[in-house]
C-alpha positions as semicolon CSV with decimal commas, in nm:
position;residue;x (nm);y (nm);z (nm)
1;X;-6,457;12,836;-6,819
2;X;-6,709;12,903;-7,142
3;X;-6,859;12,549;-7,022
4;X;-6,923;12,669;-6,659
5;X;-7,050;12,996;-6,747
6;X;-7,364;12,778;-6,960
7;X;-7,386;12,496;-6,691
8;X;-7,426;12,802;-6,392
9;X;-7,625;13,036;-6,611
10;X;-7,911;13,036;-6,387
11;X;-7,769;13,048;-6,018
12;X;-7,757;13,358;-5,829
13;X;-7,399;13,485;-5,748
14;X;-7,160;13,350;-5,522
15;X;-7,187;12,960;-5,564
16;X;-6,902;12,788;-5,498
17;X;-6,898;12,538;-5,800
18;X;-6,696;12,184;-5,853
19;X;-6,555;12,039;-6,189
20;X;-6,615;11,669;-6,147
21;X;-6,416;11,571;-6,445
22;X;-6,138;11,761;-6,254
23;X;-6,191;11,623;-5,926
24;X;-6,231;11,246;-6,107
25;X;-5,893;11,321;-6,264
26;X;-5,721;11,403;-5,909
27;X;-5,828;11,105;-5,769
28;X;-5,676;10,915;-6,009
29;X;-5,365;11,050;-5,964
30;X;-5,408;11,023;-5,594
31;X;-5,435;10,632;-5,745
32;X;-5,151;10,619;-5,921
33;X;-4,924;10,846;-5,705
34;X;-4,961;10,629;-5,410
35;X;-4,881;10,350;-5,544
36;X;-4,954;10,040;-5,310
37;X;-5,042;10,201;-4,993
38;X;-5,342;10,298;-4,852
39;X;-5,517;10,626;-4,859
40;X;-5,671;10,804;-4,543
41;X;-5,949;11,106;-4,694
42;X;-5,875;11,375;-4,445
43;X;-6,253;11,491;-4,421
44;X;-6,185;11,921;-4,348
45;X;-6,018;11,885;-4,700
46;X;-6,341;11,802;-4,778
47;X;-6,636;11,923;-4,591
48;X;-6,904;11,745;-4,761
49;X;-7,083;11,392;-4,676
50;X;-7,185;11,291;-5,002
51;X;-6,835;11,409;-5,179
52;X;-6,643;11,211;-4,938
53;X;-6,851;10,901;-4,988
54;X;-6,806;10,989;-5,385
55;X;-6,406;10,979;-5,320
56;X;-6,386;10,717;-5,096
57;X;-6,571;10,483;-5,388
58;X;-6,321;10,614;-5,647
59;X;-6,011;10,509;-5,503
60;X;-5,840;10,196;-5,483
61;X;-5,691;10,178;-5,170
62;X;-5,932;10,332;-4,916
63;X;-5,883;10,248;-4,565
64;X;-6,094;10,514;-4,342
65;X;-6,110;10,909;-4,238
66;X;-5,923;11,149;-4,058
67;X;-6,104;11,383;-3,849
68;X;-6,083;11,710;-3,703
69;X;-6,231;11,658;-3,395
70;X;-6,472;11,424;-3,213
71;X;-6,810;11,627;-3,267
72;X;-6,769;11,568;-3,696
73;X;-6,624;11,172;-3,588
74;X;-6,981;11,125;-3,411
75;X;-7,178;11,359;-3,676
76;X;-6,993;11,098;-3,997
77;X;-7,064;10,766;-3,743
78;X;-7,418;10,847;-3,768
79;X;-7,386;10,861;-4,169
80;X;-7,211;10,547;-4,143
81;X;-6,843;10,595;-4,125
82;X;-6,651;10,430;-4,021
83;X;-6,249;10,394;-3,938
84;X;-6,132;10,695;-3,801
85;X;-5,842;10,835;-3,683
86;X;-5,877;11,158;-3,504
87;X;-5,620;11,396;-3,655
88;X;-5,513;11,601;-3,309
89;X;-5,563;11,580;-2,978
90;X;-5,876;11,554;-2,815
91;X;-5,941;11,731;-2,424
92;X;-6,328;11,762;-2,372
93;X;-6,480;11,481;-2,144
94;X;-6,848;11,474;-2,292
95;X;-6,710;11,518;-2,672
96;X;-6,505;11,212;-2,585
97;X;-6,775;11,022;-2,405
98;X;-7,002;11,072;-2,667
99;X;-6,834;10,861;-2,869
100;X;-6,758;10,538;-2,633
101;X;-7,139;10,394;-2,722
102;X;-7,017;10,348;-3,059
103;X;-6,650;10,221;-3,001
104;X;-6,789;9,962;-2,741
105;X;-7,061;9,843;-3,054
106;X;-6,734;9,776;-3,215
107;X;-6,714;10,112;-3,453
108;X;-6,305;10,206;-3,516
109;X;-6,185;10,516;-3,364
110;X;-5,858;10,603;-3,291
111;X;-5,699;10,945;-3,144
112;X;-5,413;11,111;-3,098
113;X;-5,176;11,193;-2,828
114;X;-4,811;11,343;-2,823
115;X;-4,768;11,340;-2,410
116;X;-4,847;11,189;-2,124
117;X;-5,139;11,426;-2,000
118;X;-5,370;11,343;-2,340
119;X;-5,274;10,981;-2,269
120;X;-5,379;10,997;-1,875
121;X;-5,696;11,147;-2,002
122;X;-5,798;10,892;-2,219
123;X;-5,711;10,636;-2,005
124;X;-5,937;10,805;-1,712
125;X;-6,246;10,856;-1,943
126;X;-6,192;10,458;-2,079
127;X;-6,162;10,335;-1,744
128;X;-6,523;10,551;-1,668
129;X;-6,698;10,321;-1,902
130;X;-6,511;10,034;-1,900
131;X;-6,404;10,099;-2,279
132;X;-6,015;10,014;-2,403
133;X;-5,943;10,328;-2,602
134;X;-5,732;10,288;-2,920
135;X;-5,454;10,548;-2,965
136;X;-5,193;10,669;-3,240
137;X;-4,875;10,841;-3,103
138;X;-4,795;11,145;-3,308
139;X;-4,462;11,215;-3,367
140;X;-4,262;11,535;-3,492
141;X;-4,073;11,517;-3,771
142;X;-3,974;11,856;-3,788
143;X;-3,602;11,944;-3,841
144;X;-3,460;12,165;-3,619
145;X;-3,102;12,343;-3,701
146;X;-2,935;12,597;-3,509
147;X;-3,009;12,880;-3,692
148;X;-3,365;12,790;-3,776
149;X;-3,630;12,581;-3,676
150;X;-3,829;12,415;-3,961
151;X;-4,160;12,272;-3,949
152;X;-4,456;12,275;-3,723
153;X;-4,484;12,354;-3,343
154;X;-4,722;12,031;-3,258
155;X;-4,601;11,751;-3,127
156;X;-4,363;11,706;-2,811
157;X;-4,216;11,382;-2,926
158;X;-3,972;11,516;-3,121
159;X;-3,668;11,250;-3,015
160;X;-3,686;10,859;-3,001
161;X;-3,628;10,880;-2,582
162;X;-3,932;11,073;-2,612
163;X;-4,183;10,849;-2,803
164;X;-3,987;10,520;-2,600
165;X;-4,050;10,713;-2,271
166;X;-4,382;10,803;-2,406
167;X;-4,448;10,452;-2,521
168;X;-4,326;10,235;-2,178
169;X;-4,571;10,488;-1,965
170;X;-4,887;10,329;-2,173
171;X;-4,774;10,009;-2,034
172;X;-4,926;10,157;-1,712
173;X;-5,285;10,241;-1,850
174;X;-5,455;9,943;-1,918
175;X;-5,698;10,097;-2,067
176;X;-5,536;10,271;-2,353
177;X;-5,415;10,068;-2,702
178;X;-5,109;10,236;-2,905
179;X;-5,255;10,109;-3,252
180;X;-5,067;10,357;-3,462
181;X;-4,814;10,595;-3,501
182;X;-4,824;10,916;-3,752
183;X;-4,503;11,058;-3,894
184;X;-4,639;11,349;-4,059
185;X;-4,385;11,555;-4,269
186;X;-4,578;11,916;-4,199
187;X;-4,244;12,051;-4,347
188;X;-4,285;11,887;-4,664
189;X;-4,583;11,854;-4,744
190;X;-4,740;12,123;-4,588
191;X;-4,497;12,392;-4,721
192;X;-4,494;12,521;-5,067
193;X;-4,198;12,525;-5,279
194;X;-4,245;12,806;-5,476
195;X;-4,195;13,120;-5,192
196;X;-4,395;13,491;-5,273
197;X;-4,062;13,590;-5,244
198;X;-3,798;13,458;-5,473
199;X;-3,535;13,444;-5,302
200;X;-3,678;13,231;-5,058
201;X;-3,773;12,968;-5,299
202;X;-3,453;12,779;-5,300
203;X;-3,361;12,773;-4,963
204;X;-3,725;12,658;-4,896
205;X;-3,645;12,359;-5,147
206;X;-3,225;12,303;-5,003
207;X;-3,420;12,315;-4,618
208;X;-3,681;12,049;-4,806
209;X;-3,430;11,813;-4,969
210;X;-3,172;11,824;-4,632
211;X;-3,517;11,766;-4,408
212;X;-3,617;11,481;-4,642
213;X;-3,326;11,257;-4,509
214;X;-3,360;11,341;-4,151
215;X;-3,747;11,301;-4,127
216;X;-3,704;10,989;-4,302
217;X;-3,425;10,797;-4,092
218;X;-3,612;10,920;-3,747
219;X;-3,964;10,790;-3,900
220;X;-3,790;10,474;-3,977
221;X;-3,594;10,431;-3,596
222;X;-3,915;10,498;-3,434
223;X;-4,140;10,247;-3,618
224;X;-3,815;9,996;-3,560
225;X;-3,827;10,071;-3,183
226;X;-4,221;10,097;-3,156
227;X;-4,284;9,753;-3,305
228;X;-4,060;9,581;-3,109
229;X;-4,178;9,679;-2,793
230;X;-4,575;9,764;-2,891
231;X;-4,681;9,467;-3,055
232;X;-5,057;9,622;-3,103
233;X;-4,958;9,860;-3,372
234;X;-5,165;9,829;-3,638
235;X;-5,070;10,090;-3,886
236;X;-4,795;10,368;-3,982
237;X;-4,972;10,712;-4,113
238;X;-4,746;10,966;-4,297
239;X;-4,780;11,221;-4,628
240;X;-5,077;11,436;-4,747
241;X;-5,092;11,607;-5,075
242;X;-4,823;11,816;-5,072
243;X;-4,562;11,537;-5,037
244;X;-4,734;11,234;-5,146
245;X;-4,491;11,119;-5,392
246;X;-4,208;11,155;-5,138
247;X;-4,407;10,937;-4,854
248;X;-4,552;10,642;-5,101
249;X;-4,159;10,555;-5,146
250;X;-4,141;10,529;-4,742
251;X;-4,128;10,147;-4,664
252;X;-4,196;10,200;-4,261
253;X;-4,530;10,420;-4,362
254;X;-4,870;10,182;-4,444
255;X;-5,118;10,471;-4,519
256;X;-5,136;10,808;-4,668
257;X;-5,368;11,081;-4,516
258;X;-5,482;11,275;-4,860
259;X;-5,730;11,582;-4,891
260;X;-5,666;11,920;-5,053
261;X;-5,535;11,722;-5,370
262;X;-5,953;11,647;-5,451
263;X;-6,042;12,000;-5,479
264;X;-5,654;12,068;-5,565
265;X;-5,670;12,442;-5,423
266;X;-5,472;12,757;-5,543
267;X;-5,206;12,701;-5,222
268;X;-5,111;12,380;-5,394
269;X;-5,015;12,562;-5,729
270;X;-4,667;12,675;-5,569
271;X;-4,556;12,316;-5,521
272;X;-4,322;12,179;-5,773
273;X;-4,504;11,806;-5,854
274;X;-4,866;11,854;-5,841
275;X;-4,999;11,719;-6,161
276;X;-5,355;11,775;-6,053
277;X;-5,676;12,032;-6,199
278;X;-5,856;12,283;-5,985
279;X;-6,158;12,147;-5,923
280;X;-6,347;12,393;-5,695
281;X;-6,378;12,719;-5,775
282;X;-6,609;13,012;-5,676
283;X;-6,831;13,257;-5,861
284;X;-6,862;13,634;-5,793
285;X;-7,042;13,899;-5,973
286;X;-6,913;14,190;-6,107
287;X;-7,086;14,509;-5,998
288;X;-6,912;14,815;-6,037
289;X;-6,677;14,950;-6,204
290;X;-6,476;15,263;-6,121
291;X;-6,238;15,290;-6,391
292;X;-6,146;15,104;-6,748
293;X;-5,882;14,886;-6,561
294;X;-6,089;14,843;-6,223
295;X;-6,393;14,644;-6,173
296;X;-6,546;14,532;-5,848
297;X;-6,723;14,185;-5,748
298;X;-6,991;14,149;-5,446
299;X;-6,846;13,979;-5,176
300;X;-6,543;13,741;-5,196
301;X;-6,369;13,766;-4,881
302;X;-6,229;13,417;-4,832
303;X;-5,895;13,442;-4,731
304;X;-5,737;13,092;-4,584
305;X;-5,602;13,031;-4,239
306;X;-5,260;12,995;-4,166
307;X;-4,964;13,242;-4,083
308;X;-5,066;13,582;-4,282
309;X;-4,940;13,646;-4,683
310;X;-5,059;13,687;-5,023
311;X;-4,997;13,301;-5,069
312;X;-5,385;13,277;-4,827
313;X;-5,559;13,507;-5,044
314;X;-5,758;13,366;-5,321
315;X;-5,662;13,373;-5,674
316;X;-5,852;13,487;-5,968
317;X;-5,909;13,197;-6,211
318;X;-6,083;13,350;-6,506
319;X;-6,118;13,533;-6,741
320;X;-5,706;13,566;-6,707
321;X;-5,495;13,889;-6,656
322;X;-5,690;13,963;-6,348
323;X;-5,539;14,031;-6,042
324;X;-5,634;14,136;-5,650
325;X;-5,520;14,500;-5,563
326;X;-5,247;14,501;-5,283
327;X;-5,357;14,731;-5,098
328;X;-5,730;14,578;-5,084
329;X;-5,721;14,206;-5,086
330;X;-6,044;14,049;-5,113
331;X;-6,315;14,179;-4,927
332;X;-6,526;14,028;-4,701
333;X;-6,871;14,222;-4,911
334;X;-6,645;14,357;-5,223
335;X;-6,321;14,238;-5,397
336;X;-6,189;14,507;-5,625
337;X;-5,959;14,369;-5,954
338;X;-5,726;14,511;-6,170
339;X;-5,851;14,409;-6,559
340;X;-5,530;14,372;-6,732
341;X;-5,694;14,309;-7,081
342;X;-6,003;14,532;-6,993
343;X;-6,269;14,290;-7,066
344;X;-6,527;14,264;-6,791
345;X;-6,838;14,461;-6,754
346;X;-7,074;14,500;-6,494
347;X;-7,288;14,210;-6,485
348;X;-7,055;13,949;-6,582
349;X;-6,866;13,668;-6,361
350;X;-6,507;13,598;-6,240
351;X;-6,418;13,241;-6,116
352;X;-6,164;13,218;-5,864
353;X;-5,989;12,955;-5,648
354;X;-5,977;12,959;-5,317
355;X;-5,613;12,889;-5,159
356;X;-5,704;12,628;-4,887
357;X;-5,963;12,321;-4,998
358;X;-6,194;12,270;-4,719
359;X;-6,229;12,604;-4,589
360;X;-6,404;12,713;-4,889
361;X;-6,715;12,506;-4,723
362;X;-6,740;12,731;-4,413
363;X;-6,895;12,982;-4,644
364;X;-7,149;12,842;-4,867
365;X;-7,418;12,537;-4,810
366;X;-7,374;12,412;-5,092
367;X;-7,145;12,318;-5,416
368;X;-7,317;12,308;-5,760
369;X;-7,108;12,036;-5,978
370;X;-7,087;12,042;-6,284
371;X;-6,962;11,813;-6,619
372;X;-6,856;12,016;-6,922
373;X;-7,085;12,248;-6,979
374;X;-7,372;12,006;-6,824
375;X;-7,457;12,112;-6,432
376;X;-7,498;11,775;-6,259
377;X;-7,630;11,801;-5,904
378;X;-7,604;11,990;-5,563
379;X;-7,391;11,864;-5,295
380;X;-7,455;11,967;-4,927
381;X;-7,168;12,060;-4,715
382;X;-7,112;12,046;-4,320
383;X;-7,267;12,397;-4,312
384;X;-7,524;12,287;-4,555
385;X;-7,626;11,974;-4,294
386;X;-7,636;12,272;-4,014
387;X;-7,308;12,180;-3,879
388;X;-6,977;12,353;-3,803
389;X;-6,704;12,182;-3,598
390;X;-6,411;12,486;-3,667
């Protein structure tokens, strides 16, 4: 981190900061790894206009976006987007309408539904304007045993006589599409292997290597069923970072939705295959220091969403041996360390990585890149632009 320390010497503390020979390096693995299908950028990985545009060049097989919601689908269809798939299910009427202008000027946007209700919605609003609505059935490919249910709580179509119900009751809405269908395995690639407690981790990785062959056969009967009696599908969505090696190798699945591994995040570190660099990191200052061991940095409070645990809390990068106190975390205005090797001074800077990759957006405007020791440019984020959509 010598070289970031002279590319950043002049920029006030905190600055979140990206490595671009890192991030050019994850993308092509993100190449390689996925082999022949095609790649969906899921943009809240991401948060940044002119970074996803910079990804979306890089790789091979681009195909479109997935969104978070249909406020950021509009906001990247005025950039000039274009081929979205709208990540979860969408219930306000004038977020909705908003974007019918652009699907009727031909503009490809596709959301999601998991039961009737969202479906019946859709319909209603496309029957309004006289707009066919495109939509992608999301199915869930959680396993559940007796003892334990593992995965996500999401989606209701969690049996093939639910997505086949599901799927005949379109047939009534003419003005709905079933286009696609997402199998995403939350439970693989959405949980780490490596547990904060050890004996967790190899249950978590039995549970993953049992739920691999499950997810996999019911992916593969509902695509067999689906095509057979929806002729208008178009694609087959599945993976993300955590389990991208695992879903390239899935014959029924056409595209991969990929984010965190661009900014490759400190949550992903606790995965077993993730041959990727961190790429964004964040600065903080050092400004006190209580005690030879202790030091203290303004601000740093960026702790991840998700269910609570040290695995969310942000991780110290450099200079090593430096470690979060337990009983403090990261504060929102201070974050106190414990200096192992007793080498920071007041003054000087700590680079740490933040556990979730889009989320580290929400708090600054901007991201200062750098390559080698040579700072390159500025890129706005969402919050830079004067937007938020979380």
């Amino acid at each position: 981190m010598h070289d970031a320390l002279k590319a950043y010497a002049s920029l006030k503390r905190p600055f979140a900061s990206l490595d671009m020979e890192a991030m050019d390096w994850n993308i092509g693995m993100v190449n390689r790894l996925s082999k022949t299908k095609q790649v969906r950028i899921a943009t809240k990985s991401v948060r940044s206009v002119e970074l996803l545009h910079y990804i979306a060049q890089k790789l091979t097989n681009h195909v479109g976006w997935m969104t978070f919601d249909c406020e950021e689908t509009q906001f990247l269809l005025e950039k000039g987007f274009d081929n979205f798939l709208i990540g979860y299910p969408q219930i306000e009427k004038a977020a909705i309408a908003s974007l019918v202008p652009y699907i009727a000027n031909g503009s490809k946007v596709v959301f999601m539904v998991d039961c009737e209700e969202q479906l019946a919605y859709l319909n209603k609003i496309g029957e309004a304007f006289e707009v066919r609505l495109d939509i992608c059935l999301d199915i869930n490919l959680s396993t559940e045993y007796k003892w334990m249910y593992f995965g996500t709580r999401r989606s209701s179509l969690h049996t093939l006589e639910n997505v086949m119900r599901l799927c005949t009751k379109q047939q009534e809405y003419e003005w709905t599409d079933i286009v696609g269908i997402m199998g995403y395995e939350a439970q693989i690639a959405g949980v780490t292997d490596q547990s904060s407690s050890k004996w967790q981790t190899p249950v978590i990785r039995m549970l993953k290597q049992h739920s691999k062959k499950k997810l996999a056969q019911f992916r593969q009967e509902v695509v067999r069923e689906m095509t057979k009696s929806c002729p208008s599908i178009q694609f087959v969505n599945g993976g993300g970072t955590g389990s991208i090696e695992f879903t390239s190798q899935a014959e029924e699945v056409t595209e991969l939705t990929i984010g965190s591994a661009f900014f490759y995040p400190a949550l992903f570190s606790r995965y077993d295959h993730t041959p990727y660099e961190p790429a964004m990191t964040y600065a903080l200052r050092v400004t006190r220091k209580p005690s030879e061991q202790i030091v203290v940095c303004h601000g740093g409070g960026y702790v991840a969403s998700g269910a609570t645990g040290v695995d969310k809390n942000p991780v110290p990068l450099w200079p090593p041996n430096l470690t979060l106190l337990k009983h403090e975390g990261a504060g929102e205005v201070q974050t106190p360390l414990y200096d192992k090797d007793r080498t920071l001074k007041i003054g000087d800077t700590v680079f740490f990585r933040h556990a979730k990759a889009g989320e580290l957006c929400e708090h600054f405007t901007e991201i200062h890149a750098r390559r080698g020791d040579r700072y390159v440019k500025t890129f706005k984020t969402y919050r830079g632009e004067g937007r938020c959509f979380i």
